[in-house]
C-alpha positions as CSV (number, residue, x, y, z in Angstrom):
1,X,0.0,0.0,0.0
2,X,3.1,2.6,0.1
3,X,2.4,3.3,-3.5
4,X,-1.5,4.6,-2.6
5,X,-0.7,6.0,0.9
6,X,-1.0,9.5,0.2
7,X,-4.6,8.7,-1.3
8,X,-5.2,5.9,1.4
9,X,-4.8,9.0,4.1
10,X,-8.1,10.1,3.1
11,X,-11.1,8.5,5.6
12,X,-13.7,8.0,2.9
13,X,-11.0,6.0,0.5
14,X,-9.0,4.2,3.2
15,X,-8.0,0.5,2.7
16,X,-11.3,-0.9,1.6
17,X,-11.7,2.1,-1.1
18,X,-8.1,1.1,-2.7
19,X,-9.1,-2.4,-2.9
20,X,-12.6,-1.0,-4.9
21,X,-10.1,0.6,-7.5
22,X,-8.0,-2.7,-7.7
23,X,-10.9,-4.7,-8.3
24,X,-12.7,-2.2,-11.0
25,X,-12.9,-2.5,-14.6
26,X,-13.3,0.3,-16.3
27,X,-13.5,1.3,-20.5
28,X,-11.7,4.0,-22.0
29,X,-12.5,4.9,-25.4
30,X,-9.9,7.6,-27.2
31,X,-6.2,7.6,-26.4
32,X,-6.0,11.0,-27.4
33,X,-5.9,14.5,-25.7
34,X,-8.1,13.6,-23.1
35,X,-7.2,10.0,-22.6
36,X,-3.5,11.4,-22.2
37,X,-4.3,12.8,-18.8
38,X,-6.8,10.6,-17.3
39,X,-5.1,7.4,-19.0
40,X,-2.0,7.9,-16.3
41,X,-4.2,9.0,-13.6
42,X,-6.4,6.1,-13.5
43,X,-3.3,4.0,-13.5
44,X,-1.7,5.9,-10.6
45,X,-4.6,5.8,-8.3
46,X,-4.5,1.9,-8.7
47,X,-7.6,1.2,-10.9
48,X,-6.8,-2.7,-11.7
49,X,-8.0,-2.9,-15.4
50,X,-8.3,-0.6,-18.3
51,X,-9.4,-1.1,-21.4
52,X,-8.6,1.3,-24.4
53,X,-9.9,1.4,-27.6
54,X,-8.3,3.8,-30.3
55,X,-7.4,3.6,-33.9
56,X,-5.3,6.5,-34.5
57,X,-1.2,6.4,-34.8
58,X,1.1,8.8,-32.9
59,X,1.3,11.7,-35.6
60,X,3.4,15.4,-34.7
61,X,0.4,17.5,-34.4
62,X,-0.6,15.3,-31.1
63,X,2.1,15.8,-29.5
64,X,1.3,19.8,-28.2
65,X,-1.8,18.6,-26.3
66,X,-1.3,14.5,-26.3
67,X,1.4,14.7,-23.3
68,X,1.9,10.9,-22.5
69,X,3.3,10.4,-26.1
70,X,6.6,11.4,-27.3
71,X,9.0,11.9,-30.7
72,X,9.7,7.8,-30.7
73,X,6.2,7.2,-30.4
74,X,5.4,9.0,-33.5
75,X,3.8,6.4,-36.3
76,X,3.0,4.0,-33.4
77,X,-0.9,3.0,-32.3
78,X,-1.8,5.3,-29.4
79,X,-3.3,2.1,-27.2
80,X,0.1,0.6,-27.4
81,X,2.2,3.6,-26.7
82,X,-0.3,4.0,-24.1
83,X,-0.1,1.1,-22.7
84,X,3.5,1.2,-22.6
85,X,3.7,4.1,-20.5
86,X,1.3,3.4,-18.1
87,X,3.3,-0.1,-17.6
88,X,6.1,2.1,-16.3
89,X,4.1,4.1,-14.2
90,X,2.0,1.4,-12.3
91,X,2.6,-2.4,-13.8
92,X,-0.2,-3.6,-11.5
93,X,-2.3,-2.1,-13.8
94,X,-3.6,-4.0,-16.8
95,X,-4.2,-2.4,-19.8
96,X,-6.1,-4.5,-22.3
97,X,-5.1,-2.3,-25.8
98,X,-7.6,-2.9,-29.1
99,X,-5.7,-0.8,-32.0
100,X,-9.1,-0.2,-33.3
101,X,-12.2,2.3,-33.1
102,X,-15.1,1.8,-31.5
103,X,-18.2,0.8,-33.2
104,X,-21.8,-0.2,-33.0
105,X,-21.2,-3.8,-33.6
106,X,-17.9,-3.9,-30.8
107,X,-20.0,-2.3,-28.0
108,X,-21.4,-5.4,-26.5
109,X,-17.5,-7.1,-26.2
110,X,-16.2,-3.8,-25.4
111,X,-18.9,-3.7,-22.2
112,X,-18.2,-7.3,-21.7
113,X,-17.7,-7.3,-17.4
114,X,-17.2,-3.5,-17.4
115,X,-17.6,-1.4,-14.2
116,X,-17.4,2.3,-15.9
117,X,-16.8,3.8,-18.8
118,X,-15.3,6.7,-19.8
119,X,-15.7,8.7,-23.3
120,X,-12.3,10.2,-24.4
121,X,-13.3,9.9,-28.0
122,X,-15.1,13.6,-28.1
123,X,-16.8,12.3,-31.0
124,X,-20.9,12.8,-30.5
125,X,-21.5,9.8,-32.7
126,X,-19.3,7.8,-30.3
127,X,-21.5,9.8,-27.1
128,X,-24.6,8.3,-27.9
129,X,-23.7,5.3,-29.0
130,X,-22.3,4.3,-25.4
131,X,-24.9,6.1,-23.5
132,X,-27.6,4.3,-25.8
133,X,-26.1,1.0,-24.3
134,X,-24.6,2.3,-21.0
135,X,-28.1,3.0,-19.8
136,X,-30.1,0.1,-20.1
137,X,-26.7,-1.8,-18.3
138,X,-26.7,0.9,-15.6
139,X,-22.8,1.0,-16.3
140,X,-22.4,4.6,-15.1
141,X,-20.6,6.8,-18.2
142,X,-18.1,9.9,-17.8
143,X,-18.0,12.1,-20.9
144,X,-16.1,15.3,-21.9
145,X,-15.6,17.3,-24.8
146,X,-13.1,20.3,-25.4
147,X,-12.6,23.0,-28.4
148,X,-10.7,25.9,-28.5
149,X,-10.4,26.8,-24.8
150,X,-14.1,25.9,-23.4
151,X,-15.7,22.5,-22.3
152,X,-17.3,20.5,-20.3
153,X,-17.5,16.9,-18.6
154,X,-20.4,15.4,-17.0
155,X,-21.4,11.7,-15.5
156,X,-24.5,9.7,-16.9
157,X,-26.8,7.0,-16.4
158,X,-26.1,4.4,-13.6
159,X,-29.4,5.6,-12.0
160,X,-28.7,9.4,-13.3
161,X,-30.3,10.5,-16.6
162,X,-28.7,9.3,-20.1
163,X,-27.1,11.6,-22.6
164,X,-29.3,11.6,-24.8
165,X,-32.6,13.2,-21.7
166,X,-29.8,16.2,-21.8
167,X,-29.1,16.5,-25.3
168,X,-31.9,14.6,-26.9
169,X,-31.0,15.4,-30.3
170,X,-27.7,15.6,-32.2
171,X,-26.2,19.2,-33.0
172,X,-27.4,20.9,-36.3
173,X,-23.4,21.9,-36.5
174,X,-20.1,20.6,-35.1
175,X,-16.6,21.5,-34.9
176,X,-13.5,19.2,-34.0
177,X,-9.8,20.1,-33.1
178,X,-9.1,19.0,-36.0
179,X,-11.1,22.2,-38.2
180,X,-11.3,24.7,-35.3
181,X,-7.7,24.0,-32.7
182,X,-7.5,23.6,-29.0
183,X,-5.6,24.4,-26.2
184,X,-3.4,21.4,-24.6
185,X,-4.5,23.2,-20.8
186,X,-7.6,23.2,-21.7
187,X,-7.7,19.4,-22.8
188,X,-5.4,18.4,-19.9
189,X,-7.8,20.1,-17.6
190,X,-10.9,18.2,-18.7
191,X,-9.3,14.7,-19.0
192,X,-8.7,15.1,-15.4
193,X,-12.0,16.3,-14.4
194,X,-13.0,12.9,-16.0
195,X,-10.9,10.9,-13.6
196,X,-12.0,12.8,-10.6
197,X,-15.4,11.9,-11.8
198,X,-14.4,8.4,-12.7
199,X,-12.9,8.1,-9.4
200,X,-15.0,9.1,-7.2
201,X,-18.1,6.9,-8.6
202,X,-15.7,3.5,-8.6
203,X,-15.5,4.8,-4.7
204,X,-19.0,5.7,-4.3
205,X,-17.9,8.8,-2.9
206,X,-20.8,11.5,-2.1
207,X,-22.1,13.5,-3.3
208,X,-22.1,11.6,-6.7
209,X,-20.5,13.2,-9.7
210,X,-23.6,11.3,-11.3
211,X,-25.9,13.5,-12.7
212,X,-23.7,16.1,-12.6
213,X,-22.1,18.7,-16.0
214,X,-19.3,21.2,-15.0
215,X,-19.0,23.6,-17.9
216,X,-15.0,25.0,-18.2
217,X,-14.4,28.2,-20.0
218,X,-11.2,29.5,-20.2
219,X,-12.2,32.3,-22.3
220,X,-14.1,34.4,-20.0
221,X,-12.1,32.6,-17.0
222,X,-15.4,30.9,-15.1
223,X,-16.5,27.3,-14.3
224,X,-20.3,26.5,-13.8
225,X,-21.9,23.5,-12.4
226,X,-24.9,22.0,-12.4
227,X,-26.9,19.1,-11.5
228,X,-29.5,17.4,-14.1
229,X,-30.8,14.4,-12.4
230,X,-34.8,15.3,-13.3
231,X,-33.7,15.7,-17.2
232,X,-36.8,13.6,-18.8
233,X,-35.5,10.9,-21.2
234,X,-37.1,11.3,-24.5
235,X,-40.1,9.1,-25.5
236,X,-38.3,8.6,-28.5
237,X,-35.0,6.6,-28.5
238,X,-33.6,8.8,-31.2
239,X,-31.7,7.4,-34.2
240,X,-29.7,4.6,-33.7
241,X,-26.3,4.6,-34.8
242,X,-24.3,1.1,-36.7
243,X,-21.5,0.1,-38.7
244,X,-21.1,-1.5,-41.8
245,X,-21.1,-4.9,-39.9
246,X,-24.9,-4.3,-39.1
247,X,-26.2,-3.6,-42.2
248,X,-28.9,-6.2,-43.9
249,X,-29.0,-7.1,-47.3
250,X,-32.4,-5.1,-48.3
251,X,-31.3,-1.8,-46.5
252,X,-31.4,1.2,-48.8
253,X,-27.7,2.4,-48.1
254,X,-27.8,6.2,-48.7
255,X,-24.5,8.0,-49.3
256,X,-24.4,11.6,-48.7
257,X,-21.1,12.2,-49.2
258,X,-19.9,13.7,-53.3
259,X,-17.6,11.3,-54.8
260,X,-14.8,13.1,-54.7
261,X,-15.2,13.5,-50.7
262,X,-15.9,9.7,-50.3
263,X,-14.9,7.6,-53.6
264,X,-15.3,4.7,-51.5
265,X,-18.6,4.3,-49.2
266,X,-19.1,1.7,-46.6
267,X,-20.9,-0.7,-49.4
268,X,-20.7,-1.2,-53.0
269,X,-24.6,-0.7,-53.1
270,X,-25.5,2.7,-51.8
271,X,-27.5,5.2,-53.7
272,X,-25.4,8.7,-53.7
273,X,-27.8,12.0,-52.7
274,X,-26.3,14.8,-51.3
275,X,-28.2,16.6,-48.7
276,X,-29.5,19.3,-51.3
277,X,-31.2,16.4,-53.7
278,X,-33.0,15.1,-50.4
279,X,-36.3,17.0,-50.7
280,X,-36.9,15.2,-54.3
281,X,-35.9,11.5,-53.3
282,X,-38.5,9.6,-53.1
283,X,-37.5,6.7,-50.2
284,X,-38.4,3.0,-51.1
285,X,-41.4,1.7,-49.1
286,X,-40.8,-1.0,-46.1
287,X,-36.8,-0.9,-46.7
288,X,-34.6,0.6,-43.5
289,X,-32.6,3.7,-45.0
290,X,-29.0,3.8,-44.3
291,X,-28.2,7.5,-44.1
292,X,-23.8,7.5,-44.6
293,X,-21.6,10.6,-44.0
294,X,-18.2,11.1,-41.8
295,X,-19.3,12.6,-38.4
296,X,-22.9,11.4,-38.3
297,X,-23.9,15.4,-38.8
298,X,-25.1,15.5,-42.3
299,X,-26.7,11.7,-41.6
300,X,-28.9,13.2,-38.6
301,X,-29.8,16.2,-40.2
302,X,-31.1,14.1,-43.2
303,X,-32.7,11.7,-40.7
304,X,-35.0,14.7,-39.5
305,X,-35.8,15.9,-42.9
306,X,-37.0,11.9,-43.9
307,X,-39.0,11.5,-40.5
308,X,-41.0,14.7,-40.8
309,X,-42.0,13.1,-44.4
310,X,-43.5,9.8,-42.6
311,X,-40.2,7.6,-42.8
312,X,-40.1,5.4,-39.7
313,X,-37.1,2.8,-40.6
314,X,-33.9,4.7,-40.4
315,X,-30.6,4.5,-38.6
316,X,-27.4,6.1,-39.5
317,X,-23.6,5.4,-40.2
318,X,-20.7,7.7,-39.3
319,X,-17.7,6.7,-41.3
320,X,-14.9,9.0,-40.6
321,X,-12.2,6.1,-41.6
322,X,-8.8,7.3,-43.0
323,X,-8.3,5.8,-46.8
């Protein structure tokens, strides 16, 4: 126990909360900016098994805000560089690494004898896909997101409200670090706030981070919580999200994307209609439509417009893989 005593000191963790974190199993999806600080301080407060899905290589750009990767790691899958270094900072933590994203048909193995799960990803596709199957599980589910300098991190279902009673439908727009920047700070500061959270639900700690959405803005230099544990889940689960591993020989695969954004779709049978031609498609009739584009953005927003015109069947594909 030398290694935890400084934590250990503390009445409500003690000896019997130490063992809690020994014994937990917790998912951690994205090994990225936010994963780069929590990753290492899950490991150092003695959680016993991690998990980490991620299908992105070490590239220069990371390494500003992506601090527990270095120049040597550079062309190397983040989950294995990852779970290098946390091997040197606590061995008795195992890290299970799967060089690969997360998708709708992985979720069930991915769950598989899970504890918590944490969203590092700060992909919304990604968001509601785990809270769509954290919440029937009761697996409780940390989530963050960060652009620019402002953010916020909140803990869901495990008793408290899904992700989808406070955000019940998907943005109309989006922005990634990737087409609007970040601060590393900024990141950094979030990823931790997720393993405080993550922490102190594996301990039971009160009052619960569950329920709770801290909002960080290091614009205006403020941070506001709140509490949203009477957010209403909608009647209506919302589209569902799949892969190309889910999709059933007489779906109408609908690609979104222009040719030269996407030569190659998710299927060689997909019908191309960019957002614009929508209004004069006609659907087919008792076929599930397939709506394909790389976030999941232009995919909901097409769902909307095809629901409003009686279209019932409908689920959507975010393919955002590199070719």
């Amino acid at each position: 126990m030398d290694r935890y005593q400084r934590q250990t000191m503390l009445p409500e963790i003690g000896e019997a909360g130490q063992q809690r974190l020994a014994s937990a199993r917790v998912l951690v999806v994205g090994a990225g900016g936010l994963g780069s600080t929590l990753l290492p301080l899950l490991a150092g407060a003695g959680v016993g098994f991690i998990r980490l899905y991620d299908g992105d290589v070490v590239e220069l750009h990371n390494l500003h805000r992506q601090t527990l990767f270095g120049m040597a790691d550079i062309g190397e899958a983040k989950v294995i560089c990852a779970q290098r270094a946390l091997a040197q900072r606590n061995p008795e933590c195992k890290v299970e690494a799967v060089p690969d994203a997360l998708s709708a048909s992985r979720l069930a193995d991915a769950l598989d004898g899970i504890d918590l799960v944490i969203d590092a990803a700060d992909n919304f596709a990604i968001t509601y896909q785990l809270s769509d199957s954290c919440f029937p599980r009761r697996v409780p589910l940390v989530c963050a997101s960060v652009l620019g300098r402002q953010g916020y991190v909140g803990s869901f279902c495990a008793g408290a409200p899904s992700y989808r009673a406070l955000f019940p439908q998907l943005p109309v727009a989006s922005a990634n670090c990737n087409t609007a920047g970040v601060m590393g700070p900024a990141v950094a500061t979030l990823g931790a706030l997720q393993a405080q959270m993550a922490l102190s639900i594996l301990l039971q700690l009160e009052p619960s981070p569950l329920g709770c959405m801290i909002n960080c803005d290091f614009v205006g230099w403020h941070m506001r919580q709140f509490r949203f544990e009477r957010a209403e889940e909608p009647e209506s689960p919302g589209f569902a999200f799949i892969d190309s591993h889910q999709l059933n020989d007489d779906d109408c695969i609908v690609e979104l994307r222009s040719v030269e954004e996407a030569p190659v779709s998710i299927a060689s049978r997909v019908e191309r209609v960019l957002p614009e031609q929508l209004v004069n498609w006609q659907p087919p009739i008792d076929r599930r439509i397939v709506l394909v584009c790389a976030s999941g953005l232009r995919a909901a927003q097409a769902a909307r417009a095809l629901e409003q015109r009686g279209v019932a069947k409908l689920a959507l594909v975010a393919d955002n893989r590199k070719r």
